[in-house]
C-alpha positions, 0 to 999 in steps of 0.5 A: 589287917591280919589280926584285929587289936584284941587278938595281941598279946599284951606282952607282945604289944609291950614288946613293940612299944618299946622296941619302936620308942628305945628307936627313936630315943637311940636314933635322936641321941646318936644324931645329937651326940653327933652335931654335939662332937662337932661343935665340940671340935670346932670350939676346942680349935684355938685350944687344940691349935696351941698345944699342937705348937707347943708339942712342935716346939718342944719336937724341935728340941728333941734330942732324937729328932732335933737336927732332922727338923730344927732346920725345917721348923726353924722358930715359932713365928717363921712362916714354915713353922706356923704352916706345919702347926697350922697343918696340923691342927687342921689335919687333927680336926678333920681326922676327928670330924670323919670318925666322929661322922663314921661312928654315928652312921654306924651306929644308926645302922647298927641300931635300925638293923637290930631293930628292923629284925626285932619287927620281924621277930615280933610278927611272926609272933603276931600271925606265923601264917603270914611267913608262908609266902617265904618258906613255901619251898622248904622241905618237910619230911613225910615222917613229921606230917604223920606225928607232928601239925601243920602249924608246929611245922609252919611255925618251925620252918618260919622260924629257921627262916627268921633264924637265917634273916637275922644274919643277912643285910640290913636291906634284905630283912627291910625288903622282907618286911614290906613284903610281908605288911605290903603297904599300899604304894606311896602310904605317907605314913612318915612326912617327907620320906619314900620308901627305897631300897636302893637307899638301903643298899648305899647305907648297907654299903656305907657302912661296909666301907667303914668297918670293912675298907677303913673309908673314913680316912676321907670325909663321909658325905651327907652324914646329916641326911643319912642319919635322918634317913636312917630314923625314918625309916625305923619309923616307917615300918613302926608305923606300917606293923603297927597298921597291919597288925593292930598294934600300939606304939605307945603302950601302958604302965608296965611299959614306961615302968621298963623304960624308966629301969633302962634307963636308971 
């Protein structure tokens, strides 16, 4: 542990608790909203399905289009017309359902990258030392050795270090902070869940692939996991921070104060 319990600041230790709580708040309303949408969707079908005939019908009977469509559709009732209304809704449903799906995974990551680099944030407060093994290689002028300390400097270049992880992958400011806690190999501090980068990497991917290269237009496999892996994970290293450098995740009355007023 690098620094005992005693040696936190209080405003810091309030920081973390609430950092790690608005998570796991966030992360279990987008999962919710989600399977909420869903069974929204689906119950919104019958619904759904008669206002789309209703739309053919009239489509039909448009002046601008009526003669393209009117032998194609022919009447409700006909077998070609209740194909295209049934096809549809159908394809509404799923269009729906996938950006439905790719809101959440976006979001999820959004909300666990912000939040991984606030726990980086929030230990280079903790111990700057720590933050040595990174910026080891960097430059100092000979000048500032004469008129400035080792530990203004080393706070310097950690920050402009913590400044350009800020803009870099989700599995990158993840990689750094196990790297910086190194927690013992296969730690348990989440059930069920294991550490891995690669699954970072594939979420990092998943994620590029909707906002980047519109991959939503097809169903996105294993939301529900993702999700949940995504919630771990946060977890995870709320735990691991909390273990190295003493910190609580559940704080005093100053802390739920803020809470209530973020919420109100």
């Amino acid at each position: 542990m690098s620094n005992p319990p005693n040696s936190i600041n209080p405003k810091t230790q309030e920081e973390f608790a609430f950092v790690v709580t608005n998570f796991l708040m966030q992360t279990t309303n987008i999962q919710a909203s989600n399977r909420t949408c869903r069974s929204a969707l689906k119950a919104a079908e019958p619904q759904l399905a008669a206002q789309d005939r209703h739309n053919l019908v009239e489509l039909s009977g448009h002046p601008a289009v009526g003669d393209m469509v009117n032998g194609l559709v022919q009447k409700p009732g006909s077998e070609i017309f209740e194909t295209i209304a049934k096809g549809i809704t159908e394809n509404s449903l799923k269009g729906a359902m996938r950006n439905v799906d790719a809101a959440a995974i976006v979001f999820s990551h959004s909300l666990l990258d912000a939040t991984l680099y606030t726990f980086c944030s929030l230990c280079h407060r903790v111990s700057p030392t720590d933050w040595l093994e990174f910026i080891g290689e960097r430059k100092v002028k000979v000048s500032d050795l004469q008129v400035r300390t080792k530990a203004d400097l080393l706070f310097e270049k950690s920050k402009s270090y913590l400044d350009e992880l800020e803009r870099e992958s989700l599995s990158v400011k993840a990689n750094t902070l196990h790297a910086l806690c190194k927690p013992p190999p296969s730690p348990g501090y989440i059930k069920n869940y294991s550490y891995s980068s690669e699954g970072l990497e594939k979420f990092d991917t998943t994620r590029i692939g909707i906002v980047h290269a519109m991959q939503f237009k097809s169903p996105i496999q294993g939301v529900d996991a993702m999700l949940d892996f995504s919630q771990a994970t946060g977890l995870y290293f709320a735990v691991m921070i909390a273990r190295k450098y003493g910190l609580q995740m559940v704080a005093g009355n100053s802390f739920w104060n803020r809470l209530r007023a973020e919420l109100a």
